[in-house]
TORMAR-405113 format. One record per residue (C-alpha): residue in one letter; x, y, z. Coordinates in steps of 0.2 Angstrom, whole numbers, plus 5000, padded with zeros to 4 digits. Layout:
REM residues N
aXYZ ...
***
This chain:
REM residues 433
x508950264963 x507050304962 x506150174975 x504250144967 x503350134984 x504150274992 x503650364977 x501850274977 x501550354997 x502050534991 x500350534983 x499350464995 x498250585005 x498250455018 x499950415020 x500150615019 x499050645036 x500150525043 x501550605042 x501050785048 x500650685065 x502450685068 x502250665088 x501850525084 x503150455071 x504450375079 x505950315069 x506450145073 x508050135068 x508850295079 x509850205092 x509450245109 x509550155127 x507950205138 x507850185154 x509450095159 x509149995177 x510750035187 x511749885188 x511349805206 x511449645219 x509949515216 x509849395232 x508549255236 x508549235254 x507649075261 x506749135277 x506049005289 x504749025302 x504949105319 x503848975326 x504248805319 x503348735331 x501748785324 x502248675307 x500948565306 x498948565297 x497948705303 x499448775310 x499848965308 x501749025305 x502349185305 x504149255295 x504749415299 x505649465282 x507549535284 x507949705278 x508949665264 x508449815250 x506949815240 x505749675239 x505349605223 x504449455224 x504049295237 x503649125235 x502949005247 x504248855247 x503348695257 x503448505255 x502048375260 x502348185263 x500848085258 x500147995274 x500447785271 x498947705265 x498147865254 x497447825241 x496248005235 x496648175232 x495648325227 x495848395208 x496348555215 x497948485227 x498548575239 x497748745235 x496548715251 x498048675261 x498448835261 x496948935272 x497749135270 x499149205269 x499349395277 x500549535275 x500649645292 x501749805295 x501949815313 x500449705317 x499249765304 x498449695290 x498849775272 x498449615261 x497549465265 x497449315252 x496249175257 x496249025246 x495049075237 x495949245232 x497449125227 x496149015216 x495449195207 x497249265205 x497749105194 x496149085186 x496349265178 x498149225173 x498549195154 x498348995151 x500348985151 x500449065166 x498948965173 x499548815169 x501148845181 x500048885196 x499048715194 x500648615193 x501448685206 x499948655219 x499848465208 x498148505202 x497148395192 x498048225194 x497348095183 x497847945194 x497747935213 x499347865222 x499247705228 x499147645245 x500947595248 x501647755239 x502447875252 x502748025243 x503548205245 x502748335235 x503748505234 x502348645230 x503148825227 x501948975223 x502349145222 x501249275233 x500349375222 x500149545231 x500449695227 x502149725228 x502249575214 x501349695201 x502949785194 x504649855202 x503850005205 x502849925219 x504349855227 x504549855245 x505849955252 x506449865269 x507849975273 x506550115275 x504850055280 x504449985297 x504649815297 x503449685290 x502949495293 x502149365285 x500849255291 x500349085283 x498848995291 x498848805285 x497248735282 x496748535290 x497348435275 x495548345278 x495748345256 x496748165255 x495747995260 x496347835260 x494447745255 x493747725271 x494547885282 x495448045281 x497248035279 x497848225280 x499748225273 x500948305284 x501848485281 x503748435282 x504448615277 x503448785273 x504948935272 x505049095261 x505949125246 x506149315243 x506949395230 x507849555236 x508749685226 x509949805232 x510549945225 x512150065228 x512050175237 x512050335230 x510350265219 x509850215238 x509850385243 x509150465228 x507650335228 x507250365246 x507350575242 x506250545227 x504950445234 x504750495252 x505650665253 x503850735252 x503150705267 x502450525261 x502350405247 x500550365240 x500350235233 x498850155221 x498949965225 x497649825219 x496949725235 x495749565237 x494349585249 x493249435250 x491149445253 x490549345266 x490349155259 x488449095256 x487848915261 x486648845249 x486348655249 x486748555233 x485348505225 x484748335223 x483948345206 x485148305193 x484448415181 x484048555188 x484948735186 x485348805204 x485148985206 x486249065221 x486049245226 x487549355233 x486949525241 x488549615236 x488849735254 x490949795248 x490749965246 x492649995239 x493250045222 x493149895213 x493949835199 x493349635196 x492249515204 x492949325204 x491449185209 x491649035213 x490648885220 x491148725228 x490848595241 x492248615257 x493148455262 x492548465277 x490648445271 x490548265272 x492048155277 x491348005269 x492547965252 x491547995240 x491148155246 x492948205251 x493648175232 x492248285220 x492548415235 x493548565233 x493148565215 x492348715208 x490548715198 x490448755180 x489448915180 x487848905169 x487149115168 x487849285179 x486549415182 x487349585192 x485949715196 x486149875205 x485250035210 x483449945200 x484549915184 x485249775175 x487149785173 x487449635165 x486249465162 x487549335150 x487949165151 x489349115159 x490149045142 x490449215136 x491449285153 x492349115153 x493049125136 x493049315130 x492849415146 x494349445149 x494949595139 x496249735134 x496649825118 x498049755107 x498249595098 x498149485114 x496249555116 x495849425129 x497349415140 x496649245147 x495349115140 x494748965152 x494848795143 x494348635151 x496348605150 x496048415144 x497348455130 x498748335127 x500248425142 x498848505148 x498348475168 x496748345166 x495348445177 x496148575189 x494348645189 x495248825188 x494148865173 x492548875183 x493249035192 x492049145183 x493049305180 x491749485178 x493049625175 x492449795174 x494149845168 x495149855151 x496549765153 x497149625165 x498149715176 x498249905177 x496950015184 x495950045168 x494350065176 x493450045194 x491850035202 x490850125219 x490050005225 x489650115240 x488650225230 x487450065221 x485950035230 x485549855235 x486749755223 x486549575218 x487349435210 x486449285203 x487249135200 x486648995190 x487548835193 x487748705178 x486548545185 x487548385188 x486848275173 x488048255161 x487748275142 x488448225126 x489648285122 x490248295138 x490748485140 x489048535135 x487948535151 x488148455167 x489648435179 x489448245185 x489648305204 x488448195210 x489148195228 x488848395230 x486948325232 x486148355249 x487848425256 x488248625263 x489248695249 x489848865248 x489749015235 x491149155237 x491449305229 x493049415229 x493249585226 x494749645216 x495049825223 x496049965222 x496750065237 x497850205241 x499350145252 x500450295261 x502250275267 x502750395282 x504450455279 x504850495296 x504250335302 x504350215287 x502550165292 x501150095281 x499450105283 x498150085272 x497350275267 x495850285256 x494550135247 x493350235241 
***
């Protein structure tokens, strides 16, 4: 039987020149299985710290992982009891209980997350997935507990390095030299009880990590394939982190503070994250203590290099639609002010202003020498702290920032070359630039 479309495309010119592209006609409907994974153990292994002793605020605990196959993924797996009689907790929760987290081989350094690297990594994520960062760190709480509540809040977080980025990036245990952990704890100085700080306490802080094993004969033939060359290289995204600049928060509550960050990384980088806040440990006093940690709505974003503007835009545009990739999900992540029914009531999350130089969220699309730009500057301008009708209009209504040492900080998305020995299975960090 004639079919009238089918017939209708044989004399189309368009449909024609389609068709003679025939690398790139794929027929749907063949039957094929690509890229089968080999069936294969999956384990979580709950890994507590070698130095329990050192579990408590401002404490730093180290975890050497066991060598149980190929590393997937690992979570931070803590619980905090709430100090009797507070009564006061930061918007963004226990994010700043948390002061960095390091991954070492043999003593060295190959990732570092600092809070705010953890702050930037969940701003960029797609608002589903953003949403889950800020509950598990119980952001945005619209209520304070009372005084007489003891509670025991569980806050698990997955460590977002490298090795997280696909199975690809896996860590190999059973060949590489052997790795650790380290977790530095911040004061807790973010929870108040009115009149005084009331730090909770860390009750438990262990490692959840997602190991997968496979038989034995793929073993062998992954180790021959990716380090029967000599070495394995590796292109891995990093964080590095500019040093932090003090300005004081104004005291004119309509004014638009401008900041300005000379930019001295002179990596390969792929994103800038900026963000601006007043520490906790600014000013003990309440008030202070509870619009602390919070991060300022940015108001405009100059970047200029080597005499030339790169980009001068108000911070709206970066906020809602800088973030881009080809496709149909064009902007992988949008921030809202998350005031939504569900939603997390003021995480502040949003005001991580995101400037990506890549295409696409999370491959390397794209990078930037910043060794080779002369003299490169951000400039920052800071929403004022009057607030205006409607209320996401204008100001931010920190009116405790006034007068105090804040801090502006910028973080450097990167990319690096990794390199695996294979006589030695050790990893150093090769090339930046």
């Amino acid at each position: 039987m004639s079919n009238v479309l089918i017939n209708s495309n044989q004399n189309s010119a368009l449909v024609a020149t389609i068709l003679e592209s025939s690398n790139a006609i794929k027929n749907p409907f063949v039957y094929a299985e690509d890229n089968i994974i080999p069936p294969h153990s999956v384990q979580f292994i709950s890994v507590p710290p070698v130095n329990p002793s050192q579990l408590v605020m401002s404490g730093t605990l180290d975890y050497d992982l066991p060598k149980n196959g190929l590393i997937r993924r690992i979570y931070v797996d803590a619980s905090f009891t709430k100090t009797t009689g507070a009564d006061g907790f930061v918007t963004t929760g226990f994010l700043f209980n948390f002061e960095s987290i390091e991954l070492l081989s043999s003593g060295r350094r190959i990732c570092l997350l600092t809070t705010e690297g953890m702050a930037a990594i969940a701003s960029g994520m797609p608002d589903y997935v953003r949403r889950a960062y800020e509950r598990s760190f119980h952001m945005g709480k619209s209520t304070s507990p009372t005084a007489t509540d003891v509670n025991v809040d569980k806050v698990c977080f997955p460590i977002d390095m490298f090795f997280s980025e696909g199975d690809r990036y896996a860590l190999n245990t059973a060949f590489t030299e052997p790795l650790r952990v380290r977790i530095k704890l911040g004061n807790g100085n973010n929870s108040n009880d009115g009149g005084a700080v009331k730090p909770h306490s860390i009750t438990q802080c262990n490692l959840q990590v997602e190991f997968r094993e496979l038989p034995n004969n793929y073993t062998d033939a992954l180790i021959e394939e990716n380090y029967g060359d000599g070495m394995l290289t590796q292109l891995i995204k990093n964080f590095t982190y500019e040093t932090p600049k003090a300005y004081t928060g104004t005291s004119t509550a309509t004014e638009f503070q401008t900041i300005t960050v000379d930019l001295k990384e002179n990596g390969a980088v792929k994103a800038l994250y900026v963000m601006c806040y007043m520490p906790h440990d600014a000013d003990l006093a309440v008030a202070k203590v509870r619009q602390s940690d919070q991060f300022v709505p940015i108001s405009n974003v100059k970047l200029t290099a080597s005499g030339q503007t790169i980009m001068d835009v108000p911070a709206e545009l970066l906020y809602r639609w800088g973030k881009t990739k080809d496709g149909y999900e064009r902007c992988y992540s949008t921030s809202t002010s998350l005031t939504d029914a569900g939603g997390v009531l003021g995480s502040s999350l949003e005001n991580v202003l995101k400037l990506d130089f890549g295409i696409g969220g999370d491959n390397c699309s794209n990078v930037i020498s910043f060794r080779e730009l002369s003299n490169p500057q951000l400039e920052i301008t800071l929403k004022p702290a009057q607030i205006t009708t409607p209320l996401n209009s204008q100001g931010h209504g920190l009116a405790q920032h006034a007068g105090e040492i804040c801090r502006c900080q910028v973080v450097y998305e990167v990319q690096q070359l990794m390199t695996t020995q294979s006589s030695t299975g050790r990893i150093n960090l090769s090339l930046s630039n």
